[in-house]
N, C-alpha and C positions, 0 to 999 in steps of 0.2 A: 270579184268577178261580176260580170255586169252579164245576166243572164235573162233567156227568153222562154218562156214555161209558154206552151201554144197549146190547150184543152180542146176536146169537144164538145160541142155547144148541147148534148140531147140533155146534159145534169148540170147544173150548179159547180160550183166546186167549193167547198165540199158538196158532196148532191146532198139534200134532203133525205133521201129516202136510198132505193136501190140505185146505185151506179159505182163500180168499184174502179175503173180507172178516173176517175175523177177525183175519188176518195184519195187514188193514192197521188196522184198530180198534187193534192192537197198540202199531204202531207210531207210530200219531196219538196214543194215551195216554201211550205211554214219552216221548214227544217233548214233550208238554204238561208232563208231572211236570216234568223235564228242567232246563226252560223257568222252573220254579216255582210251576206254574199246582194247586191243590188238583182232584184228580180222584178221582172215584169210580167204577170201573167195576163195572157189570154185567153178571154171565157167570159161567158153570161153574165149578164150586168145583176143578176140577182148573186154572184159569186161575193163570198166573205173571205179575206185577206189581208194577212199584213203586209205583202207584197202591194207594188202601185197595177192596180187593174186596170187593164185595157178590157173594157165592154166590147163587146161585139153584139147583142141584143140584146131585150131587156131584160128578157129571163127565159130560162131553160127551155130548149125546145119542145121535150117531151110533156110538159106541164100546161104549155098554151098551145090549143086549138088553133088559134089563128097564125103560128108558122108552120105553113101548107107544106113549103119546100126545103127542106132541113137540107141540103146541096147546097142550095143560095148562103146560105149566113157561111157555111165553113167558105165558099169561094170570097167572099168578102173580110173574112178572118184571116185566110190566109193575103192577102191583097194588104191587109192593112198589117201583117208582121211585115210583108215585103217594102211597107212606106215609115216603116217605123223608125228607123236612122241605124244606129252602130248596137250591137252587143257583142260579147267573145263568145257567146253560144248559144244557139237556137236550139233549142229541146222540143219537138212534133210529138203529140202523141195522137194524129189523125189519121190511123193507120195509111194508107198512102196517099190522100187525096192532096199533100203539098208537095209530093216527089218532083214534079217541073219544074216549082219555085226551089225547091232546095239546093235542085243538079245546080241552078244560075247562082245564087244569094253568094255573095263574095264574104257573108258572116258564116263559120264554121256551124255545120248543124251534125244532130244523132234526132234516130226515131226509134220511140220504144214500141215495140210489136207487142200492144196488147191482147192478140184475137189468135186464134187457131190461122193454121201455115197449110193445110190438108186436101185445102180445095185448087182443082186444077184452075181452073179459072186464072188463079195468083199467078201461077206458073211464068207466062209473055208477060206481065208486068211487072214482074221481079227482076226477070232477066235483061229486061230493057233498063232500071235502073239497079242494076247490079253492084254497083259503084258505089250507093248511099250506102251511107253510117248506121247500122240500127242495132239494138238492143232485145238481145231475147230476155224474158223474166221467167224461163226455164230451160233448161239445156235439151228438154221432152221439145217445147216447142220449136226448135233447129229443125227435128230431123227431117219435115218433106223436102225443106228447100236447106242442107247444110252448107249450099256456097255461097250462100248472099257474105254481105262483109260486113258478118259480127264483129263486133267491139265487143261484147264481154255478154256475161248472163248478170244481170242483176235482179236479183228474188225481193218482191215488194218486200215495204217495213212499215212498222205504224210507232207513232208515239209511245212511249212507254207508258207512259200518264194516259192514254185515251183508256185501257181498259183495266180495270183489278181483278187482284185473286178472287174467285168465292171460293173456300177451300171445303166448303160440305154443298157437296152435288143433290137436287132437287130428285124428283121420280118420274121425268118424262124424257126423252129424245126427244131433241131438235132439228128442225130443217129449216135453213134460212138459204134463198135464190130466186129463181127465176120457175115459174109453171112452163117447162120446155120439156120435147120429147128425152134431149142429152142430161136432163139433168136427173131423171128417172125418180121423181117422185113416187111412182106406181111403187119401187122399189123398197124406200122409205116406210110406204105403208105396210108391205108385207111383211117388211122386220117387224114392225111393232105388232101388228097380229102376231105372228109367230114368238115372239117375245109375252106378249100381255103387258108392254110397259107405252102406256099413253103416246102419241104422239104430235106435237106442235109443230105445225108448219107458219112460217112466215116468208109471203114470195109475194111477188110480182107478177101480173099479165100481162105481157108485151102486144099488140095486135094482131102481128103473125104468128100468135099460141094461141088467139081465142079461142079457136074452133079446137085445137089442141085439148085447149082447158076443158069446154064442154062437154066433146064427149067421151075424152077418158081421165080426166082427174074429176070431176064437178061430182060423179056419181060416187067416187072414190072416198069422198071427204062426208059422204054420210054413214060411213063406217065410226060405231059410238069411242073405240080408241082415239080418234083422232079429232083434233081439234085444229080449225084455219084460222086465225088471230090477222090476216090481212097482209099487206105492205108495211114494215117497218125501219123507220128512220133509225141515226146513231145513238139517239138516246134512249131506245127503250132494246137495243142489243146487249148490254150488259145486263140486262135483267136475262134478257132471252136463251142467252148462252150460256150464262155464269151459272143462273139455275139448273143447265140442265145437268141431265145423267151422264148424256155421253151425245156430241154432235154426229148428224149421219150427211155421209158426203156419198150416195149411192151413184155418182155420175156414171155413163156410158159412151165417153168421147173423147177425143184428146185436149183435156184441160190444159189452158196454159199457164196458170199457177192454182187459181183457190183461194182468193183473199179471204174466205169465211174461214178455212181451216185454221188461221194462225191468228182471226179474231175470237177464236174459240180458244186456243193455245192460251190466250192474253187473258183471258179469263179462269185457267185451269181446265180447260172442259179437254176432256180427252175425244178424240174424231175418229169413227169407223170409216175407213172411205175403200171403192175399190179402185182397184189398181191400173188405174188409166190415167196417162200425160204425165203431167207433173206429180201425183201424189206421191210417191217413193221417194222424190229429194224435198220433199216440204215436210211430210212427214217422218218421223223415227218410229218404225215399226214395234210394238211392246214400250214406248219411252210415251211420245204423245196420243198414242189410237193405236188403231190395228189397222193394217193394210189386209182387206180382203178379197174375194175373186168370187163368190158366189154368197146366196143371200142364206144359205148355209150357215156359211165361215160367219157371216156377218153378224148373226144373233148367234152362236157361237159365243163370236168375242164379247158380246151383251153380259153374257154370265164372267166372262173376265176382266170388266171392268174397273172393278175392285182392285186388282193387281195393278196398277196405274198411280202413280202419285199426282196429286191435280198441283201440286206445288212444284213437281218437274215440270211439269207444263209448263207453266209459267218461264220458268228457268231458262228455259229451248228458246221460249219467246227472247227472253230479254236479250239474249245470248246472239241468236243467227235473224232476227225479224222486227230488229227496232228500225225507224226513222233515220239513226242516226249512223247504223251502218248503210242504210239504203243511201244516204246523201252519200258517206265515203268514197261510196264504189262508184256513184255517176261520177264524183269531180274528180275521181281520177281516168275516167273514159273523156269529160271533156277537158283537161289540162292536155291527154295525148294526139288530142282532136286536135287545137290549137295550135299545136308544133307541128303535125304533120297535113295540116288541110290542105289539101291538091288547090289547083286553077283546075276549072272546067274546060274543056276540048266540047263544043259543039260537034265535030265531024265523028269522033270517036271519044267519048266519056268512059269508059274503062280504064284508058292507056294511060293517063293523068292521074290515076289513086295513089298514093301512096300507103293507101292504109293496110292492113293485114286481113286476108281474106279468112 
């Protein structure tokens, strides 16, 4: 199958450092080549691939200062998937800024909905392309908008080879994401005070958290439990994770899946998280973590730890969150794609779907 993988341009693919729908674009592409499948990805010219890459700049937006307007290159990325000739499927993962180009492209496309669904805003732009193909990567992320025209939930997957067991857990908690109000770092900290077990942050500052970061984490991190170790790339998370005690997933938002929880799985690391968006179908409550609801329960489960096999873990991983099931379940959404792709109706684009809402 002669495939079109279209990135966003802010990471790399794989990114360097933080960026998780790039990571798994990654790893959907390496898997499809793999597989046999002819693939074309689209993305940063600093992007690594055995796939044939189509550059659209020369590297990662977020990385160089001097692309001002990160709008321009995806408008020109998208431009140049539309001059690019024939494939049997075009795979968007730009949350919606190629919906115009897709309703038209007479190549069958699907978009996977990386990002929260929650904000009204979405709302008259969903509705007006109601019609497009897209993919939730959790059945939590449906619920603001459940009549867009799902093709299926497909839950990320990584290599089974990208991480191994450590099967004797270190003495710290970890925190691996982004410095953002949702992702409740503050929270993080308080377990490990109220525990007395160390803890290791590894994140990201985005620009819109600076001011975030300063004045209520930055004072935070000079608490002697806790240790900030910076921005970490894919090669020093198997250390990061694999060591730890137990990974803390304190979010306060509706997550749409959690790729750190099942790189922690991949590792054996069992994950505290609380119970927001996705975490109740990624996670097995008592099997990989605890599912908790107050910071309470959360160093609670700290002391239940122990009760955990870090070799189930594993096991869950290989099981429900490899690569190679994530590949399955796309090419069976675009094989159905292909049989049933509408013509476009300019005057009215609904009445022309054939697809299942």
């Amino acid at each position: 199958m002669k495939i079109a993988q279209i990135a966003p341009l802010y990471e790399s693919v794989p990114p360097k450092y933080y960026g998780g729908t790039e990571r798994i674009v990654s790893c959907l592409t390496e898997e499809l080549v793999r597989q046999g499948h002819e693939v074309t990805l689209f993305a940063s010219g600093d992007s690594v691939t055995s796939a044939k890459l189509a550059p659209v700049c020369e590297q990662a937006l977020r990385l160089n200062p001097d692309y001002a307007d990160h709008i321009l290159y995806h408008v020109l990325e998208i431009e140049q998937v539309a001059k690019s000739g024939e494939f049997d499927i075009a795979h968007f993962h730009l949350s919606y800024l190629h919906f115009t180009l897709a309703r038209r492209l007479m190549t069958p496309s699907v978009t996977t909905v990386h990002g929260r669904l929650d904000l009204s805003d979405l709302v008259p732009l969903y509705r007006e392309f109601s019609e497009t193909p897209v993919v939730s990567i959790s059945d939590s992320q449906r619920t603001p908008l459940p009549w867009l025209n799902w093709q299926g939930t497909v839950h990320h997957g990584l290599p089974v080879n990208m991480f191994t067991l450590q099967p004797k857990p270190g003495g710290y908690l970890a925190f691996l994401g982004r410095f953002s109000p949702e992702k409740r770092i503050d929270r993080a900290i308080e377990i490990s005070r109220r525990s007395g077990i160390p803890l290791k942050i590894a994140a990201k500052i985005d620009n819109v958290d600076l001011e975030y970061y300063k004045s209520c984490v930055e004072p935070m991190l000079k608490d002697p439990l806790v240790e900030y170790v910076g921005e970490i790339g894919e090669a020093e998370k198997q250390e990061f994770l694999g060591n730890a005690y137990a990974h803390l997933f304190p979010i306060d938002w509706p997550e749409p899946f959690g790729l750190v929880m099942i790189e922690a799985m991949a590792c054996g690391t069992p994950t505290i998280a609380f119970r927001r968006g996705s975490v109740p179908e990624v996670l097995d409550d008592g099997v990989t973590g605890f599912i908790v609801e107050t910071i309470e329960e959360a160093v609670e489960s700290i002391g239940r730890i122990s009760e955990l096999s870090r070799e189930n873990c594993r096991r869950v991983f290989e099981k429900r969150f490899s690569a190679s099931r994530m590949v399955r379940n796309y090419l069976s959404i675009y094989d159905r794609l292909q049989t049933e792709a509408p013509s476009f109706n300019p005057t009215n684009p609904t009445e022309t779907s054939t697809l299942d809402r």
